[in-house]
C-alpha positions in Angstrom: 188.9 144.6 132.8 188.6 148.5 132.4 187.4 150.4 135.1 184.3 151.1 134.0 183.4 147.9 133.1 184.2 146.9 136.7 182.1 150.1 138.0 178.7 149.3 136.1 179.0 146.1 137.2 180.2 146.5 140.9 177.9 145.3 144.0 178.1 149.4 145.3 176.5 150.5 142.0 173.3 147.8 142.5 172.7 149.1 146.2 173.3 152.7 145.1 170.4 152.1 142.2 168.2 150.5 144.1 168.1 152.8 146.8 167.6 155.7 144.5 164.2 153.5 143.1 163.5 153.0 146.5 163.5 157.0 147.3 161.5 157.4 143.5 159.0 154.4 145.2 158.7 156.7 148.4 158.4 159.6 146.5 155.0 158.0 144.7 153.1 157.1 147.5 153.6 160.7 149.5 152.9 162.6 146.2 149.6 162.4 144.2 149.7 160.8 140.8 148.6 161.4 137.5 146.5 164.8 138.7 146.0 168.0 136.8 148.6 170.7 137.2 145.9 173.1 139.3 145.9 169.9 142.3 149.9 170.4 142.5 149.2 174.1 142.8 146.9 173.7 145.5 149.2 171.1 147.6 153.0 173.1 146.6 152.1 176.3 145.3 153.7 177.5 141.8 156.9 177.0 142.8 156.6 173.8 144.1 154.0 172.7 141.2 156.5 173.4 139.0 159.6 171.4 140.6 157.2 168.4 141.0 156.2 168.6 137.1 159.5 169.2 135.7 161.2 166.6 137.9 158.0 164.0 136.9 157.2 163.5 140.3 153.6 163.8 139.4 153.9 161.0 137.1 156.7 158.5 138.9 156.4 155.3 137.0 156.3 156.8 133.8 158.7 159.4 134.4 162.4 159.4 132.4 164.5 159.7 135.1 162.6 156.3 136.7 163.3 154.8 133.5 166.6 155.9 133.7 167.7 154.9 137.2 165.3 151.3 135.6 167.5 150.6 132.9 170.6 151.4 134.5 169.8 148.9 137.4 169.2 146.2 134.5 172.2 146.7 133.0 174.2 146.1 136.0 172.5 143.1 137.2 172.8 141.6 133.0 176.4 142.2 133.5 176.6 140.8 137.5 174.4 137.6 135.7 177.0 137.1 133.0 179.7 137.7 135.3 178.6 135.0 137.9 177.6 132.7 135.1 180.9 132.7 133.5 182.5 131.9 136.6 180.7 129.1 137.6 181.3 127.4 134.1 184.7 127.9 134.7 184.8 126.2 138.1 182.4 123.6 137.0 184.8 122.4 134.5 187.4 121.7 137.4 184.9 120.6 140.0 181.3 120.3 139.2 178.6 121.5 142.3 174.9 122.5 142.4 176.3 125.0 145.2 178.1 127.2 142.7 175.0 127.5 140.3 173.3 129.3 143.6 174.4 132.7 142.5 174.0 132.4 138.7 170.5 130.9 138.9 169.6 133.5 141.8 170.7 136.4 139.4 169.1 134.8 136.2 165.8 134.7 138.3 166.3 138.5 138.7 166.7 139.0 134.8 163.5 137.1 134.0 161.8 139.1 136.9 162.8 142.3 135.3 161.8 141.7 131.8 158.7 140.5 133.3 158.1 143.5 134.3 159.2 145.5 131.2 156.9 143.0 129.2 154.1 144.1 131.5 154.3 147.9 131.3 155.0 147.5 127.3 151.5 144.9 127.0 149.3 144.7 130.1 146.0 146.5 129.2 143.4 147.7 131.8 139.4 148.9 130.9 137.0 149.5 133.6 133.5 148.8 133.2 130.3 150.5 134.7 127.7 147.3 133.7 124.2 147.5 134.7 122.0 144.8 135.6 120.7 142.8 132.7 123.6 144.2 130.3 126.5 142.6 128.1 129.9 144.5 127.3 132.5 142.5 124.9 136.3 141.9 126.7 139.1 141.3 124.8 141.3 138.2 126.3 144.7 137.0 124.8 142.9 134.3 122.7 140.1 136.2 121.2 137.2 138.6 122.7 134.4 137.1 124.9 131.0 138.3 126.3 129.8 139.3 130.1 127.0 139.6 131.3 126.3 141.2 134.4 123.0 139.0 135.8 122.6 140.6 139.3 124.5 142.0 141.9 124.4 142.2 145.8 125.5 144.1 148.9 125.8 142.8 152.4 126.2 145.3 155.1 127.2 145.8 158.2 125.3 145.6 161.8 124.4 149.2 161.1 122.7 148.6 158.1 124.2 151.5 156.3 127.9 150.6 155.5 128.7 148.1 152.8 130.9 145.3 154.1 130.5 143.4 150.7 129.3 143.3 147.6 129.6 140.8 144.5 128.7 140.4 140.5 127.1 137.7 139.8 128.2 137.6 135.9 127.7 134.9 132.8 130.7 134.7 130.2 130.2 133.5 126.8 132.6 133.1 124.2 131.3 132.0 121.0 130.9 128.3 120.4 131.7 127.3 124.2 129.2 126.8 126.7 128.4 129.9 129.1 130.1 130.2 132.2 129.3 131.8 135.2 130.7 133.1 137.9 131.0 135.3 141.0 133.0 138.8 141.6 133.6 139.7 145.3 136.0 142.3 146.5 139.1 140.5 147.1 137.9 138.1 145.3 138.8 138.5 141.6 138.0 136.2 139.0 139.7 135.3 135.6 139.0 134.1 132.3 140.8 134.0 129.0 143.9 135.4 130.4 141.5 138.4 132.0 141.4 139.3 135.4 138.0 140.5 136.5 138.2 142.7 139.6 135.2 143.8 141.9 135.9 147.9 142.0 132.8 149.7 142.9 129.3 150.0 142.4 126.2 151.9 142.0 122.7 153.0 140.5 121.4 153.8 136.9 118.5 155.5 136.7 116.0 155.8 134.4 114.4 158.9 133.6 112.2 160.4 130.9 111.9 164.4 129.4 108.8 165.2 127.7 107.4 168.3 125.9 104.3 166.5 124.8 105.8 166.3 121.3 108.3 164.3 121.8 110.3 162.3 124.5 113.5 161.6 125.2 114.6 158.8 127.8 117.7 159.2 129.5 120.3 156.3 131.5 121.7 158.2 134.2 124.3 156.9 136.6 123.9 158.7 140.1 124.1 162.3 139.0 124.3 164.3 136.2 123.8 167.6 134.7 122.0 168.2 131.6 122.1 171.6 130.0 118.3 173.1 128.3 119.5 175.8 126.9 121.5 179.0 126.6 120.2 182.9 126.3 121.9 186.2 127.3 120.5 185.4 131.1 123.1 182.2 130.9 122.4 178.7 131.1 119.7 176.6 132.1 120.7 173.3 133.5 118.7 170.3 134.6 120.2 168.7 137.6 119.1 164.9 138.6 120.3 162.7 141.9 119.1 159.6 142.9 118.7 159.1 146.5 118.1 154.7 147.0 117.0 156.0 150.7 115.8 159.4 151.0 115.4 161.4 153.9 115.0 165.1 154.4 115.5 166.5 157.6 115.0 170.5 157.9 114.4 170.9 154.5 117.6 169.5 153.2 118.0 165.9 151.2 119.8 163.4 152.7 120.9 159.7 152.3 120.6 157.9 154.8 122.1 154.5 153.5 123.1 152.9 149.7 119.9 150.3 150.5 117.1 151.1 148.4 114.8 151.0 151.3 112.7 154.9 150.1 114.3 155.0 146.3 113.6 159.2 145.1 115.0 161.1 142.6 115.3 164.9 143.0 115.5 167.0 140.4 116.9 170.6 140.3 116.5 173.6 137.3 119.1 175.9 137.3 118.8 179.6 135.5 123.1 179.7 135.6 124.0 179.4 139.6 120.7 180.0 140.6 117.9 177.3 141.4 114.3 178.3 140.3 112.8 174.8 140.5 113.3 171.6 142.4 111.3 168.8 143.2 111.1 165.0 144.2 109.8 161.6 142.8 109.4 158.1 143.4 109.2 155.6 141.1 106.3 156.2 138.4 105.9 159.6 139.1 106.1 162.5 136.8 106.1 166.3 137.7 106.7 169.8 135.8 109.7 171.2 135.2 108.9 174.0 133.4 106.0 174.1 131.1 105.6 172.0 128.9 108.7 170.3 129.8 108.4 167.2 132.5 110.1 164.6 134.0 108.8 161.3 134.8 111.1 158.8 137.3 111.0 155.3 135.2 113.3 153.0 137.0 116.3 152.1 138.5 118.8 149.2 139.1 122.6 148.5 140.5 125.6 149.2 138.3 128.8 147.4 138.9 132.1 149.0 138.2 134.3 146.0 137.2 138.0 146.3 136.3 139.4 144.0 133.4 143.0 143.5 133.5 145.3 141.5 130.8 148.8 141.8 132.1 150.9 138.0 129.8 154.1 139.7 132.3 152.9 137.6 135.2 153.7 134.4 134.1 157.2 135.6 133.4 157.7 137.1 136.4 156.4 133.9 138.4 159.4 131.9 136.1 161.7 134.5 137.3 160.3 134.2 141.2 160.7 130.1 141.1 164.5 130.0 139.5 165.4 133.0 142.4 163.7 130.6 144.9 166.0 127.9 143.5 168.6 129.9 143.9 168.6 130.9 147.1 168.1 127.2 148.1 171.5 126.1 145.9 173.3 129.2 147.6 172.3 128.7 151.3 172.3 124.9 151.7 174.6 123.6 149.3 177.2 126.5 148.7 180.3 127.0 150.7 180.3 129.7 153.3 183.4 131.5 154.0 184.4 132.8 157.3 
């Protein structure tokens, strides 16, 4: 055959791809990803910013020249695959043995890994969740959506009593016509449904808060924090700021948490004229003070939120196929091939 032919699908061009995807690999963990421009600016400078945008870097996975260096690596190890499965047939017609199909069904196990993969960037689909206690979003699986429900959720802790060491969902899923299910999310312990993979991510507390003016009242779901802005006039803009503390402390006049338990549960509130504060106070649950007359704020409630991830990746079956036949592979190659001195 032609030279190139024998160059795209030569051993030296596999090692010399794969070391490149290697270097793109390392060059992903030691650079952020998926950031705004002003982040690269702070780490590289302009300069540097702009190398690392141009080049991708900010963006490996998705970048062309990893899709390049990608599909050139797959072409070679289609060709290598053909290659190796021609030659076997041949010999097999002469001598038949399970030890020349090591190679061939190694580097078909490679192929099916790699459109695996492909399959998986092309259809897996990822939506995180913040679900509060009591409350039902809709997930779609690969045969048709279903319901969760998010029925309570716990924390254990450390010795200290202040670190989380764990911390779980304990969730209902219905899917219409079927009886409900349920079922526990831990961290590091994911569970799955409908072709769904439910990870534990992270948690926290929605609070429940109500503005009033007397004539009318607005109630407001707030997760941890948030900003609300009044109004606007030529002196700039008024902003309502609200925290929730689960356990409050103040110590010289400064707020403090001292743990995520919600052993002294307080909300602070803060009015802002544009930088500058001009009111602040603090409530506990059921109380309601002035923010600026006849606005006022009264603190209704509060309960856990958990931030579950959903995945759907259908490329992981494929890829497991692909994983088996290599492991088959490697068993025909080792212990029933020839080896050559």
């Amino acid at each position: 055959k032609n030279k190139f032919y024998r160059f795209i699908s030569s051993i030296r061009l596999a090692i010399i791809l794969l070391a490149v995807i290697a270097i793109l690999c390392v060059i992903a963990t030691i650079i952020p990803q998926n950031l705004d421009e002003s982040h690269y600016t702070n780490l590289f400078g302009s300069f540097g910013a702009t190398i690392v945008t141009i080049l991708g870097f900010h963006h490996v996975f998705s970048s062309p020249i990893f899709y390049f260096f990608g599909i050139a690596f797959a072409i070679n190890l289609f060709i290598c695959t053909y290659e190796r499965i021609s030659i076997a047939i041949k010999i097999s017609k002469k001598k038949f043995s399970l030890g020349i199909w090591g190679s061939p069904i190694l580097h078909i196990g490679l192929c099916i890994i790699l459109v695996g993969i492909a399959f998986s960037l092309i259809s897996k689909h990822e939506i995180y969740y913040e679900i509060p206690v009591g409350e039902t979003v809709t997930v779609a699986g690969k045969s048709g959506g279903f319901t969760l429900t998010l029925d309570d959720f716990s924390v254990d802790y450390y010795d200290d009593n202040i670190s989380p060491k764990q911390y779980r969902s304990s969730v209902t899923i219905k899917k219409p016509k079927l009886d409900p299910i349920p079922m526990e999310i831990q961290v590091n312990s994911p569970g799955k449904y409908n072709g769904v993979s439910i990870l534990q991510q992270s948690f926290g507390w929605e609070i429940l808060v109500t503005l009033s003016t007397g004539q009318a009242s607005t109630q407001l779901r707030i997760k941890d924090e948030d900003w609300i802005v009044l109004g606007e006039d030529p002196h700039g803009t008024t902003t309502l700021g609200i925290a929730f503390y689960p356990d409050y402390d103040e110590e010289q006049g400064i707020a403090q948490m001292k743990s995520h338990r919600d052993d002294n549960p307080r909300v602070i509130w803060v009015l802002q004229e544009g930088d500058e504060p001009i009111a602040i106070d603090t409530l506990a649950v059921g109380e309601t003070s002035i923010i600026q007359a006849p606005l006022t704020i009264t603190f209704d409630g509060y309960r856990y939120y958990s931030g579950l991830q959903m995945k759907y990746d259908p490329g992981i079956p494929i890829i497991f196929c692909g994983f088996l036949l290599l492991c088959v592979g490697l068993l025909l190659l080792y212990l029933l091939g020839k080896r050559r001195n």
